[in-house]
C-alpha positions as CSV (number, residue, x, y, z in Angstrom):
1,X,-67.9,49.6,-142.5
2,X,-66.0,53.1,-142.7
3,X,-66.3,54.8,-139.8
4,X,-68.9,57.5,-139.2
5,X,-67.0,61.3,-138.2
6,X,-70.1,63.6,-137.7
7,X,-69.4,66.7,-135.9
8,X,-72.1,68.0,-133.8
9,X,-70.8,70.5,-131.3
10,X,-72.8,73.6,-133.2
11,X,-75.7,71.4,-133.6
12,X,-78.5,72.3,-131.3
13,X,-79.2,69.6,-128.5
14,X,-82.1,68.3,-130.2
15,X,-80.5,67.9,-133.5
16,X,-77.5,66.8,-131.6
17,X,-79.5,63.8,-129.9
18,X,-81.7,63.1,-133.5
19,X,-77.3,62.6,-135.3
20,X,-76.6,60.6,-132.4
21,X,-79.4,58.3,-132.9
22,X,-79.3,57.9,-136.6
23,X,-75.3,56.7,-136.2
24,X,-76.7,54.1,-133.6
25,X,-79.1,52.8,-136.1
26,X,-76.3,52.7,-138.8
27,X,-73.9,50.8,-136.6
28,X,-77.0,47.9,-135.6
29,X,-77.5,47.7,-139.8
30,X,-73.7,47.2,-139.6
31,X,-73.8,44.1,-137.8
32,X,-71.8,46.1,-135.2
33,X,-72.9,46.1,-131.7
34,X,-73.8,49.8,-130.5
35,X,-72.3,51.2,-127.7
36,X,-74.0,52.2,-124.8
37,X,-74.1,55.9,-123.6
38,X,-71.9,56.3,-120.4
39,X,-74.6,56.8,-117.4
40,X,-73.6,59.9,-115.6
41,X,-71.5,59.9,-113.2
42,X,-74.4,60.0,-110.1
43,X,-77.9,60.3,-109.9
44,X,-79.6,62.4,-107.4
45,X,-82.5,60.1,-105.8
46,X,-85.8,61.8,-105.9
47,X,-87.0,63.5,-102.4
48,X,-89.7,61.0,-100.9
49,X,-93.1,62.9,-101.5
50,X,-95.2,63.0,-98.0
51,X,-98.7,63.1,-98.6
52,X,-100.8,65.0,-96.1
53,X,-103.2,62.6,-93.8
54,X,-106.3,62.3,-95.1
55,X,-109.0,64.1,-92.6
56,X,-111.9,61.7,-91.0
57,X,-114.9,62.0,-92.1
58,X,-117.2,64.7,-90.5
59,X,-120.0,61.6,-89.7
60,X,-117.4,60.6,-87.2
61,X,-116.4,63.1,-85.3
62,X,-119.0,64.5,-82.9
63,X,-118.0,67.9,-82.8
64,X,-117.9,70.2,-79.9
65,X,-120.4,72.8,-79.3
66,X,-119.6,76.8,-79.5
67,X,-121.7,78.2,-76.8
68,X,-122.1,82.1,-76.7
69,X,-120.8,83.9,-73.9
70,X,-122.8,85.5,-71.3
71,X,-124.5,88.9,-72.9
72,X,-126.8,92.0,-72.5
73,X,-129.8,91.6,-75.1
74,X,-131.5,95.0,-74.7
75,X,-131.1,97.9,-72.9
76,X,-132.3,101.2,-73.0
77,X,-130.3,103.9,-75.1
78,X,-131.4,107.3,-73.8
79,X,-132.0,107.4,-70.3
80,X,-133.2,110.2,-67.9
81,X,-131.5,110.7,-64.7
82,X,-134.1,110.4,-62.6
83,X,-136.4,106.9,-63.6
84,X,-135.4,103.3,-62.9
85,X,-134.6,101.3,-65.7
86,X,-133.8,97.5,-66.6
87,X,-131.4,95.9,-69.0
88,X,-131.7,92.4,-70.1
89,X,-129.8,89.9,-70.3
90,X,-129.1,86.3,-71.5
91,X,-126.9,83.2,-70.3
92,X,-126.2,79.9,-72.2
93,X,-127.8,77.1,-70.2
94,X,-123.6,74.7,-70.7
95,X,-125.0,72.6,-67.9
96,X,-128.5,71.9,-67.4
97,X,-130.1,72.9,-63.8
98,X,-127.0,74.3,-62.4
99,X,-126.9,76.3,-60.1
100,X,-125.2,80.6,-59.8
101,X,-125.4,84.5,-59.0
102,X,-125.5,87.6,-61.4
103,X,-125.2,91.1,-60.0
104,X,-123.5,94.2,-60.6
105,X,-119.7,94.3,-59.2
106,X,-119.8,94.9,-55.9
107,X,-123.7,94.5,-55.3
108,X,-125.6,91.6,-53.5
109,X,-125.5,88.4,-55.8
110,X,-129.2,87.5,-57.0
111,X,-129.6,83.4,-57.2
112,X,-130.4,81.6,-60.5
113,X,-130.6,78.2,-61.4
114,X,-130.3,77.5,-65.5
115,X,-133.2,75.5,-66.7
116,X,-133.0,71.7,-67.7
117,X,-135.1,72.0,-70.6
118,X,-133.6,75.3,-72.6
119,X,-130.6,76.5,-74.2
120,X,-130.7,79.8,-73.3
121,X,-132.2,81.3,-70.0
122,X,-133.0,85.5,-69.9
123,X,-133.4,87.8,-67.2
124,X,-133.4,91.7,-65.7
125,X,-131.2,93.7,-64.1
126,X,-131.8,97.4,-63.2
127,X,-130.1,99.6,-64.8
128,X,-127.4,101.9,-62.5
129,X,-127.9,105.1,-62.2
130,X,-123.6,106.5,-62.1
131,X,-122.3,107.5,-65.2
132,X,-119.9,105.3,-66.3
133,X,-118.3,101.8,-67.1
134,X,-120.2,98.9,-64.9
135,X,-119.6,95.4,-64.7
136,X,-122.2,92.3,-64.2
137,X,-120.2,89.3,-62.7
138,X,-122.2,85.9,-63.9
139,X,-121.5,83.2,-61.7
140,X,-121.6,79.4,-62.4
141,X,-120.2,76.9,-60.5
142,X,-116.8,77.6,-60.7
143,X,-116.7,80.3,-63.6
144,X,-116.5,83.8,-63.2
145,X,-118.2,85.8,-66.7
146,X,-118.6,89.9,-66.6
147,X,-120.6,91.6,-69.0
148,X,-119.9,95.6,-69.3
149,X,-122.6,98.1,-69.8
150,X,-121.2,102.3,-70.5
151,X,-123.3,104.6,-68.8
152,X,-122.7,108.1,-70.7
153,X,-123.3,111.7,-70.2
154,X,-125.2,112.8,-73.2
155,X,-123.8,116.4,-73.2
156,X,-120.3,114.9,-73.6
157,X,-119.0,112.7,-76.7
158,X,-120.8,110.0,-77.6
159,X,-118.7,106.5,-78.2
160,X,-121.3,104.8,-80.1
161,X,-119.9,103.2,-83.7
162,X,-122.6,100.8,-84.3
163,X,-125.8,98.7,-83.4
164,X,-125.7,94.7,-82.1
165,X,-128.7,93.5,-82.3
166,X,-130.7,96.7,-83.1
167,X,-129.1,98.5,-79.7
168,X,-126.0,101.0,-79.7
169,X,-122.6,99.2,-79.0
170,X,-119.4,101.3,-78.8
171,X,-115.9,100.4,-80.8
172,X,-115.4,97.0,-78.1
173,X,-118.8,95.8,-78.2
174,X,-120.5,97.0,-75.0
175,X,-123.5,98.2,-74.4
176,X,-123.8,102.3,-74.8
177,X,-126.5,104.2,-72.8
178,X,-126.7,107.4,-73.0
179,X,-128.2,109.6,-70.2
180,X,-130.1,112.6,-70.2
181,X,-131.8,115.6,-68.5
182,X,-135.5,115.8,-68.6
183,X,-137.3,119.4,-70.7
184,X,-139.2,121.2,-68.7
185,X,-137.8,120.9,-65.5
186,X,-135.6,123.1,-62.9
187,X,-132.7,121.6,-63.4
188,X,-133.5,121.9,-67.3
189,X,-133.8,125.5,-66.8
190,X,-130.2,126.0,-64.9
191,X,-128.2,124.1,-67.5
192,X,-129.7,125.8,-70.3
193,X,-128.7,129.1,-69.1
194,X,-125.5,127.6,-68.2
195,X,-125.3,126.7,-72.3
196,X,-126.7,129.6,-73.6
197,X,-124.7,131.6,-76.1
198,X,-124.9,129.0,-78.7
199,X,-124.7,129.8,-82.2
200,X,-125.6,128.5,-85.8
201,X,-122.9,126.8,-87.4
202,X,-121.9,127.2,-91.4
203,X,-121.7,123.5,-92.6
204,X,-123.8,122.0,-95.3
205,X,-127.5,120.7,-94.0
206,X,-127.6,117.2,-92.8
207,X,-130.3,114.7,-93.9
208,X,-130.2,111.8,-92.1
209,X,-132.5,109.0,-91.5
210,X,-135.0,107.4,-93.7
211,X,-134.9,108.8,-97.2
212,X,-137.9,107.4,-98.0
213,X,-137.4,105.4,-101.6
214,X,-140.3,104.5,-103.5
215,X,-139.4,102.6,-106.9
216,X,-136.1,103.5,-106.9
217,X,-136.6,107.2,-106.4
218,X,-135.6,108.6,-102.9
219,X,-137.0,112.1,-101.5
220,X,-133.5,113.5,-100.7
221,X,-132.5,113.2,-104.6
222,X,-131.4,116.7,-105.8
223,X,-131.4,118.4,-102.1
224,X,-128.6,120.6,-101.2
225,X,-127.8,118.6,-98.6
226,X,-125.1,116.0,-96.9
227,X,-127.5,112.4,-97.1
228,X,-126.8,109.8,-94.4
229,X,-129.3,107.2,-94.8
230,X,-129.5,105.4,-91.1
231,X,-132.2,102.3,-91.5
232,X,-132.9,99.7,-88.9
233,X,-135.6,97.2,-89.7
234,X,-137.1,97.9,-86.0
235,X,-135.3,100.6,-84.3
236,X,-134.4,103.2,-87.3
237,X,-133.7,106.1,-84.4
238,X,-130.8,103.9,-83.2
239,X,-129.2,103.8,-86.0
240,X,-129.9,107.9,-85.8
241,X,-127.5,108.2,-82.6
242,X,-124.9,105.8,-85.0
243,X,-124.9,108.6,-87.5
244,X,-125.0,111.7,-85.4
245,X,-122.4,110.2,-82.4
246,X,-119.5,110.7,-85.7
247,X,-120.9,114.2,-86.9
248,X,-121.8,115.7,-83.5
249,X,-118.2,114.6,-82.1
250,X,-115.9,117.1,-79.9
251,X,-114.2,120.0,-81.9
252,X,-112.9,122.9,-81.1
253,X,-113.2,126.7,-83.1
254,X,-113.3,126.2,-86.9
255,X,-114.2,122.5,-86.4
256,X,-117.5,123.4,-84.6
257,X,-117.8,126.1,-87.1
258,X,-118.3,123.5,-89.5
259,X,-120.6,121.3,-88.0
260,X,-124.2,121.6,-90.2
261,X,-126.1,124.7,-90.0
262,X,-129.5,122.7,-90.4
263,X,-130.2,118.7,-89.6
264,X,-133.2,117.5,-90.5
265,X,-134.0,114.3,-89.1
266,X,-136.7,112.0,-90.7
267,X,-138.0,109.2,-88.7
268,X,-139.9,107.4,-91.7
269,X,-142.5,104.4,-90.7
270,X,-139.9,101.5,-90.6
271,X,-140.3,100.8,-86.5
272,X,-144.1,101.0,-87.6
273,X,-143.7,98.0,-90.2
274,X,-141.2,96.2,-88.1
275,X,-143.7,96.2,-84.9
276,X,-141.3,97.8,-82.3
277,X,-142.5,101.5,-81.9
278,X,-142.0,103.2,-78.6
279,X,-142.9,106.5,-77.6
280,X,-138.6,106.4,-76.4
281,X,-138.1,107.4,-80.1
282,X,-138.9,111.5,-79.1
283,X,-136.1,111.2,-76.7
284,X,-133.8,111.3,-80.0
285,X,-135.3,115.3,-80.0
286,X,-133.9,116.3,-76.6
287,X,-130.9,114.5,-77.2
288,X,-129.8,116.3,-79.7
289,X,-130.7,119.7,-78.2
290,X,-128.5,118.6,-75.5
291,X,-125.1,117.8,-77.4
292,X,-125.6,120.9,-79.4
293,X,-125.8,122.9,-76.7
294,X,-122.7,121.3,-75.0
295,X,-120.9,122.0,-78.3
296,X,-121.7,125.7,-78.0
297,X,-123.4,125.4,-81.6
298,X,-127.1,124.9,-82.4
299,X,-128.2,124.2,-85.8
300,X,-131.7,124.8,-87.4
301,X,-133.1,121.6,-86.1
302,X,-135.7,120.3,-88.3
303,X,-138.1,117.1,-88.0
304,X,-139.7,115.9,-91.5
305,X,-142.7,114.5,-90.1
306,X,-143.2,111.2,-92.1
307,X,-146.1,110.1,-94.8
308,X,-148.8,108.0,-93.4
309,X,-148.8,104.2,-94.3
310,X,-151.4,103.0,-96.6
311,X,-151.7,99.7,-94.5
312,X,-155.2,100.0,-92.9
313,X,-154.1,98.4,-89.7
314,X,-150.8,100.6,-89.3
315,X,-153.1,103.8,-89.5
316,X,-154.3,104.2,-85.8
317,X,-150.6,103.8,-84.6
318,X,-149.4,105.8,-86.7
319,X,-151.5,108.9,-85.8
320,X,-150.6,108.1,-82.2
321,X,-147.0,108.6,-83.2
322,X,-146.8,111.4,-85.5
323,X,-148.7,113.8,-82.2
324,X,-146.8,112.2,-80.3
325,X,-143.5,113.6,-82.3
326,X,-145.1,116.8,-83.2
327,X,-145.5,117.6,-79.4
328,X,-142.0,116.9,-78.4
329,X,-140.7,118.9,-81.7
330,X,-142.7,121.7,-80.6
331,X,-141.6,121.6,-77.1
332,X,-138.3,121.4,-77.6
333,X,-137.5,123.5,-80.5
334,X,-137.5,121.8,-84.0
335,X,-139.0,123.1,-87.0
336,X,-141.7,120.3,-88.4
337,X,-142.0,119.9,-91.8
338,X,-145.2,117.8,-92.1
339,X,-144.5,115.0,-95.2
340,X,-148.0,113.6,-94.9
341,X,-149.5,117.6,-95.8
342,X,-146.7,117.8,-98.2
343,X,-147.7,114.3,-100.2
344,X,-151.8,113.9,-99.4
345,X,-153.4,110.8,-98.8
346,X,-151.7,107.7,-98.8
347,X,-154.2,105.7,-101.1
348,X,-153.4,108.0,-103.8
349,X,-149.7,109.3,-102.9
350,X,-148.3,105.7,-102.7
351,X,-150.5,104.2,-105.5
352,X,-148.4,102.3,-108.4
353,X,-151.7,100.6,-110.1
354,X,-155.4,99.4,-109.0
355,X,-154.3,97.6,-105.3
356,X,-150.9,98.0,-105.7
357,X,-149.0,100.5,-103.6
358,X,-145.5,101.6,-102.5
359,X,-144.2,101.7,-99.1
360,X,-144.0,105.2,-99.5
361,X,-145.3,108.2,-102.1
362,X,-143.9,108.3,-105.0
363,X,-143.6,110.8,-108.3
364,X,-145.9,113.7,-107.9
365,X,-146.3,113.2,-104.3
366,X,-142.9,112.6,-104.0
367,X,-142.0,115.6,-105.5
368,X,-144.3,117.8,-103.5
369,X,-142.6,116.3,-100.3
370,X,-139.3,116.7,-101.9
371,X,-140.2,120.3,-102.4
372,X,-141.1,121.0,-98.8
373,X,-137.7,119.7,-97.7
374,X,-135.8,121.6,-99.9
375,X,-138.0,125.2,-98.5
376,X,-136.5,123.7,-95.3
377,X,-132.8,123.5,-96.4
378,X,-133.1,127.2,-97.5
379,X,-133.4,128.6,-95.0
């Protein structure tokens, strides 16, 4: 057979490899033996391919328990100088019925024993009365746990950044009180004179609290006015000092200058629906008074006195309350805008269809509360 010259250098691999085959095939029809291909010259070996172990199943491992650590549960956020006070707290029962001490550093250790048929076991401490930073040591066996509490001046800045639990925390976690004077009193009457000269700042209006929504609508829609919603399902005015602690914080000339020229605070009824009212939410009232005046500024201070419920069984407390707030504003200063005037009686105001109701008024009776807010912001 005549030999088979193809040239295939400009050929593309693939047509290269297709030539290549075909002259194979050609020499095999021949009667000729084909030739093999030369295998290259070395082969790399493949790397070995390590599979990861495969984990055990979660039914057999037992696990091992996270316990929390030692912690305050509630404590009181406004304080006055002059009453005792507790804060509680709670320990993680690790080893059933042993046996240790809590106290404040540097105070006589009280004795406790944890319980052999809890998790958890919860107790008081009072509160001290020195402003700031204190320590509870916890005590078991042979570990050692503190637990801070800050204990704040309420004239200075406050270092609240958020809630745990429903109660003020600052930027690490611990516990924030905040301690006051008490209205009426002597020493009242020096350091107000001592902070007189105050004036009204230029900023834009605050609203901040509950904006009361009703299907989607809130009150504060279309006000002239800087809206900070603050909402707790149980303790709404704590989420208040949250809000305010950023806006009323130190400045100095045009800062303070800047700081709102009205703040209208509106409580709403969410501590009334989440079953946790105290009459501690006025204290909020003097509070305020009392950083402003520190500041040197003192803004229109206004308190939109909220809507009643329409829940029958809400109605006594809520009466209680609203004097109770109307007093303290009047005491201490703060125009009250009265919602519950404003939007009229709550079977109608917050009434959607035949027994069905909002939580609070809505359209008309919205509006007419809206309005009264806005006379507020005016002026």
């Amino acid at each position: 057979m005549l030999p088979v010259v193809i040239l295939v250098r400009r050929f593309p691999a693939m047509i290269r490899a297709l030539v290549l085959g075909c002259v194979l095939v050609s020499a095999v029809i021949a009667g000729e033996e084909p030739t093999p291909p030369a295998p290259p010259a070395s082969v790399p070996a493949s790397p070995a391919v390590v599979l990861p172990p495969v984990p055990p199943s979660p039914s057999t491992a037992p696990g091992i328990r996270i316990w929390p650590d030692p912690r305050f549960t509630v404590w009181p956020p406004i304080v006055y100088r002059d009453e005792p006070r507790n804060v509680a707290f709670a320990l993680p029962v690790k080893k059933p019925g042993a046996a240790g001490t809590i106290a404040w550093d540097g105070q006589t250790p009280l004795p406790i024993t944890l319980p052999t048929d809890a998790e958890s076991i919860g107790g008081l401490l009072p509160l001290p009365a020195n402003i700031g930073e204190h320590r509870a040591i916890v005590a078991i066996e042979s570990g050692s746990f503190p637990i801070v509490l800050r204990i704040c001046d309420a004239r200075e800045t406050w270092p609240i950044t958020g809630l745990s639990n429903g109660f003020p925390v600052d930027a690490d976690g611990r516990a924030v009180v905040l301690q006051d004077r008490r209205r009426g009193t002597r020493e009242e009457r020096v350091w107000s004179f001592l902070d007189a000269g105050e004036v009204r700042p230029s900023g834009r209006a605050l609203l901040i609290g509950d904006a009361l929504e009703a299907l989607g609508a809130r009150v504060w829609d279309g006000l002239d006015a800087d809206a900070r919603p603050a909402i707790d399902e149980r303790y709404p005015h704590h989420a208040v000092l949250v809000g305010l602690a950023a806006i009323l914080a130190e400045g100095t000339g045009e800062a303070r200058q800047r700081l709102p020229r009205t703040i209208v605070w509106s409580p709403g009824n969410q501590t009334l629906h989440g079953g946790a009212w105290t009459a501690e939410e006025e204290r909020v009232l003097g509070l305020v008074r009392t950083r402003c005046e520190r500041l040197g500024v003192m803004p229109r201070l206004v308190l939109a006195l909220p809507p009643l419920p329409v829940e029958a069984h809400l109605q006594a407390r809520a009466t209680e309350r609203r004097e109770l707030l109307l007093r303290s504003a009047n005491r201490l200063g703060w125009v009250v805008v009265d919602l519950a005037r404003a939007a009229g009686a709550p079977e109608e105001a917050n009434r959607v269809a035949p027994q069905v109701f909002t939580t609070y008024p809505l359209a008309a009776a919205q509006e007419r509360m809206r309005a009264a807010l806005r006379e507020a912001l005016a002026r």
